[in-house]
N, C-alpha and C positions, 0 to 999 in steps of 0.2 A: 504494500500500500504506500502510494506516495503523500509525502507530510507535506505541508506549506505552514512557513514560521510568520508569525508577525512580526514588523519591524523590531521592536522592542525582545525580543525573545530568539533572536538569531542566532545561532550555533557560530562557535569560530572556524573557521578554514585556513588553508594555508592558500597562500597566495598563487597565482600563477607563474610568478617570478622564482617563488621558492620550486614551483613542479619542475621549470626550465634550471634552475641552478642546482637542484641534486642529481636531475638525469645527466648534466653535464660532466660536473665534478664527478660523482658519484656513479652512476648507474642509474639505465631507464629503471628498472629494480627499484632501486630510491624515492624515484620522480613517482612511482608506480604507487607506491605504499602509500606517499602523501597526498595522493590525488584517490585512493582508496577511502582515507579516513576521513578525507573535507566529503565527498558524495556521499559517504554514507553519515555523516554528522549531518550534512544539508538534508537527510531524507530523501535518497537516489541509489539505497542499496543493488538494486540492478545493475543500475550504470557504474557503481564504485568495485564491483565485482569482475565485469567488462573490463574499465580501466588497468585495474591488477593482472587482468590474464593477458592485453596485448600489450601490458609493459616486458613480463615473463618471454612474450615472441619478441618482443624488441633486443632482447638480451638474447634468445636464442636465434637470431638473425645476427648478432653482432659475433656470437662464439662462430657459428656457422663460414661468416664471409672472412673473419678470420682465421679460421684454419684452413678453408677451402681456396677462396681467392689470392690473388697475390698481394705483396705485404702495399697498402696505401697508408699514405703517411697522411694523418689526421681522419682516419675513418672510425676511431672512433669518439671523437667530438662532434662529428658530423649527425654521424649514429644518436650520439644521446643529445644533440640539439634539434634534431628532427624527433624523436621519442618525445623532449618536452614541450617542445611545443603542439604537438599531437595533443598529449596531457593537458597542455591550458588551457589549448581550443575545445578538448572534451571536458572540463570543469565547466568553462564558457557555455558550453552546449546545454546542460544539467541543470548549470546555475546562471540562470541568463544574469539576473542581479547582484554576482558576484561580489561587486565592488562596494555594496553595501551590508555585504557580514563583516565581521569581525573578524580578524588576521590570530592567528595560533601561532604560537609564538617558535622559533626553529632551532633554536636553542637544543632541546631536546635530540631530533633527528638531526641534529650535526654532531652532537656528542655521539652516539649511537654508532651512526657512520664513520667518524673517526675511529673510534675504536675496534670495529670491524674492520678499516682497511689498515690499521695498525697492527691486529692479530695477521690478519692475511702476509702483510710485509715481513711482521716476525718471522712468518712461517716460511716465508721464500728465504730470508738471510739465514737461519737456522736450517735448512735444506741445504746449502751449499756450505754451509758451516761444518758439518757432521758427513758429508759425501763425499768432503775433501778429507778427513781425517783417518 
């Protein structure tokens, strides 16, 4: 069932800047999840469900054309600036009045992501640390 808020009682989102700036940085993955919780905080469980599954093919396109294709340099900034902006124009889409909820603060899903891609880094330095030994 889809919800409709009164002005006064509008759930936070994240913005569309934040969907574009973690698929970037981050991963469509990223971009995916935060465009997950603002639809379904908006009352768009459908559509935030959607969102999540063709952020998932946006990363299984990116693994794909990178191992398949030949190496391009900057394919994958390309890759998750096209994923996010896919993401904002579909928040857009969902939440046509976007601009007048209330922003979620990103604090959170940047720590998260740091640390994630922190663990991952360890894990690649500690891999050649230990297979050269």
């Amino acid at each position: 069932m889809e919800e409709s808020y009164p002005a006064e009682v509008k759930p936070a989102i994240y913005s569309p800047q934040a969907l574009i700036g973690f698929s970037v940085v981050f991963s469509a993955l990223a971009g995916g999840v935060l465009a997950y919780h603002s639809l379904r905080d908006a009352g768009q469980p459908a559509a935030a469900r959607h969102a999540l599954w063709t952020s998932i093919g946006f990363v299984g396109l990116a693994i794909l054309l990178g191992q398949v294709g030949p190496r391009i340099p900057g394919l994958a900034f390309v890759l998750g600036y096209s994923s996010g902006l896919w993401l904002s124009y579909y928040l857009k889409k969902y939440v046509p009045d976007e601009a007048s909820y209330p922003r979620k603060n990103i604090v959170k899903p940047l720590v998260i992501c740091l640390l994630l891609a922190g663990v991952v880094i360890g894990g690649v330095f500690a891999s050649f640390y230990w297979s050269e030994g």
